[in-house]
C-alpha positions as CSV (number, residue, x, y, z in Angstrom):
1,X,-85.5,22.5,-19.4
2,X,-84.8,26.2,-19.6
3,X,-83.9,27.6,-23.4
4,X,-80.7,29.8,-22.9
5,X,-80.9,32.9,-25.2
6,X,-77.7,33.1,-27.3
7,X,-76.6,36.3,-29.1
8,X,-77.3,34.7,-33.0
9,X,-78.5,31.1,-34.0
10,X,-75.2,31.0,-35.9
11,X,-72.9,30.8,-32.4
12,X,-74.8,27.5,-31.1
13,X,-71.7,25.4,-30.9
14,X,-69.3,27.7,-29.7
15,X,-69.3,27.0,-26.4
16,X,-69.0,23.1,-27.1
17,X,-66.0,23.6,-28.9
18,X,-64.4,26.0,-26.1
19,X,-65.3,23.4,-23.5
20,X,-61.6,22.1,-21.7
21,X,-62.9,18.7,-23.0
22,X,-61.7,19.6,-26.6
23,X,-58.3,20.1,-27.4
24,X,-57.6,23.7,-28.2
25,X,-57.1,24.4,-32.1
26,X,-56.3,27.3,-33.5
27,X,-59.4,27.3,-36.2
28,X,-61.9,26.8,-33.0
29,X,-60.2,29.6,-30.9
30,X,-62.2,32.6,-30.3
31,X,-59.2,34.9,-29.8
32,X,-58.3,34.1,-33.7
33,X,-62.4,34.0,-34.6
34,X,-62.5,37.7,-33.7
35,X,-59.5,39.0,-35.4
36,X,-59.2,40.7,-39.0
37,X,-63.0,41.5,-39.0
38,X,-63.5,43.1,-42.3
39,X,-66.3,44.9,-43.7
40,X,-65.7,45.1,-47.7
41,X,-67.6,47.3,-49.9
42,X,-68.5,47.6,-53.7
43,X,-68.5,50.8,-55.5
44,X,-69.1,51.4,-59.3
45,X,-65.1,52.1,-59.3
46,X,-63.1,49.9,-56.6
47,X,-63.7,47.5,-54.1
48,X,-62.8,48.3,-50.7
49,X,-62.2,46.4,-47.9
50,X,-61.3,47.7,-43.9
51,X,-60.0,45.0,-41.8
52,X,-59.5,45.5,-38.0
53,X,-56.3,44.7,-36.9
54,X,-56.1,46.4,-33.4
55,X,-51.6,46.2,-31.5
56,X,-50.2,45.2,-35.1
57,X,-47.7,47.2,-36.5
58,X,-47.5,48.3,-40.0
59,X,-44.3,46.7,-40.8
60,X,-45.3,43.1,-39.9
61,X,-48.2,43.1,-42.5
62,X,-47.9,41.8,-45.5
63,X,-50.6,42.1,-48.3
64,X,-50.0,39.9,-52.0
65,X,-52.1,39.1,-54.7
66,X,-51.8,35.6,-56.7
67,X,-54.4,34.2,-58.7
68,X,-57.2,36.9,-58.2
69,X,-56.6,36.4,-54.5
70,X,-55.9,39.1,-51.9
71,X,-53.9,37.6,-49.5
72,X,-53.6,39.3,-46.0
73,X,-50.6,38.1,-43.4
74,X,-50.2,40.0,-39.9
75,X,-47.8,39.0,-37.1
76,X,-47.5,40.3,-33.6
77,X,-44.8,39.3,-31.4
78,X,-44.4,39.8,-27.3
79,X,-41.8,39.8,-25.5
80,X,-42.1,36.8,-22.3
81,X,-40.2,37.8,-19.1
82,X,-40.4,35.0,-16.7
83,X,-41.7,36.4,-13.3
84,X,-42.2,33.6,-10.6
85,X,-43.8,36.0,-8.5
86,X,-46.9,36.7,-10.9
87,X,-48.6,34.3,-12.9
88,X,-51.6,35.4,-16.0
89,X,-55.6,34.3,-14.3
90,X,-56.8,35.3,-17.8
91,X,-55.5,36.3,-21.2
92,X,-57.1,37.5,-23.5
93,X,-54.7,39.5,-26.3
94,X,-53.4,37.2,-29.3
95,X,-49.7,37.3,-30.1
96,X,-49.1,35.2,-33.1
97,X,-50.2,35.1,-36.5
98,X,-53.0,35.2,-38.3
99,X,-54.3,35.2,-42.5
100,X,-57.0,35.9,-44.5
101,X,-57.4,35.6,-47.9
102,X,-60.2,37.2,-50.3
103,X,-60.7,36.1,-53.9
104,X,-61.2,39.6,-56.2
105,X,-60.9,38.3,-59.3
106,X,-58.7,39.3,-62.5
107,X,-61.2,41.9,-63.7
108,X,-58.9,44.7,-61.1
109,X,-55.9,47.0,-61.9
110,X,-53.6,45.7,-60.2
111,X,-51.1,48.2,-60.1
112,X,-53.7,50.7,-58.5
113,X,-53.6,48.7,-55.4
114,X,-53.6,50.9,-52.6
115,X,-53.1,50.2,-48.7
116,X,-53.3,52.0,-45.9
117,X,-53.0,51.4,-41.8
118,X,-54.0,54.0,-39.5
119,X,-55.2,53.2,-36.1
120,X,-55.4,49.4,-36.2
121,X,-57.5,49.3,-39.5
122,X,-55.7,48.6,-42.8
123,X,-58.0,49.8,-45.8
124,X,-57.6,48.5,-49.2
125,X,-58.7,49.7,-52.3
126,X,-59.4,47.7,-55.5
127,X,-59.9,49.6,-58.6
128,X,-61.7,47.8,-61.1
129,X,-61.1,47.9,-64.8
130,X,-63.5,49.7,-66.8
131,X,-66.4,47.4,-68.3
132,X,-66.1,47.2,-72.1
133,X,-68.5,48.6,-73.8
134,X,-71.8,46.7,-74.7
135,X,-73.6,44.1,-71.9
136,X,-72.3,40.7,-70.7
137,X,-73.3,37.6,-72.9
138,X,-75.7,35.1,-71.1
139,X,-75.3,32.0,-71.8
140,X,-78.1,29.8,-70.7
141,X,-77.2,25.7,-69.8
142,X,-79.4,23.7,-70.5
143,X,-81.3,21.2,-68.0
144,X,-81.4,17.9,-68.7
């Protein structure tokens, strides 16, 4: 038996589930594992959070927040011509929908929300309310 080398241990069912055997899902599909890739980073001030969303337009993003969670909803649409003359071998661009949510909690000013999409990447920034003064009280629990 030859050991096949794979890109990360974390990928080792992939294939499995992309096998014709399985009935395609939209929460198995790699087209909709790879979209909205975000990197998000913490500084002493704001959070801030860059999501890739490569052929969406900025009108068909929506960004909310309930709850303490961001919630992020894109949509791309295509227009189908029927052409009996030319059929697709492969396709590999998404037209749909997709959403992503991230909790940031109720510690943020929410009116300071700012967004921005410039070359398929949307960049959010979450500024945080200022720490009152004095350090957080631990509580320790107890185990039994």
């Amino acid at each position: 038996m030859m050991l096949v080398p794979r890109k990360n241990s974390f990928d080792l069912f992939d294939d499995f589930f992309d096998d014709e055997f399985f009935p395609r899902h939209e929460f198995f599909s790699k087209k909709e594992r790879n979209l909205m890739k975000t990197d998000i980073k913490e500084k002493k001030d704001k959070f801030i959070l860059e999501i890739d969303l490569p052929g969406f337009e900025k009108d068909k993003i929506n960004i909310s927040l309930e709850k303490g969670y961001l919630n992020i909803h894109a949509k791309v649409n295509k227009e189908e011509k029927k052409d009996d003359e030319e059929k697709f071998v492969r396709r590999e661009r998404f037209f749909g929908e997709c959403s992503r949510s991230f909790y940031v909690g109720e510690d943020i000013k929410e009116e300071e929300i700012h967004a921005e999409f410039k070359n398929g990447i949307l960049k959010v920034e979450i500024p945080k309310k200022e720490a009152l003064g004095g350090t957080k009280e631990v509580k320790q629990i107890p185990i039994k």
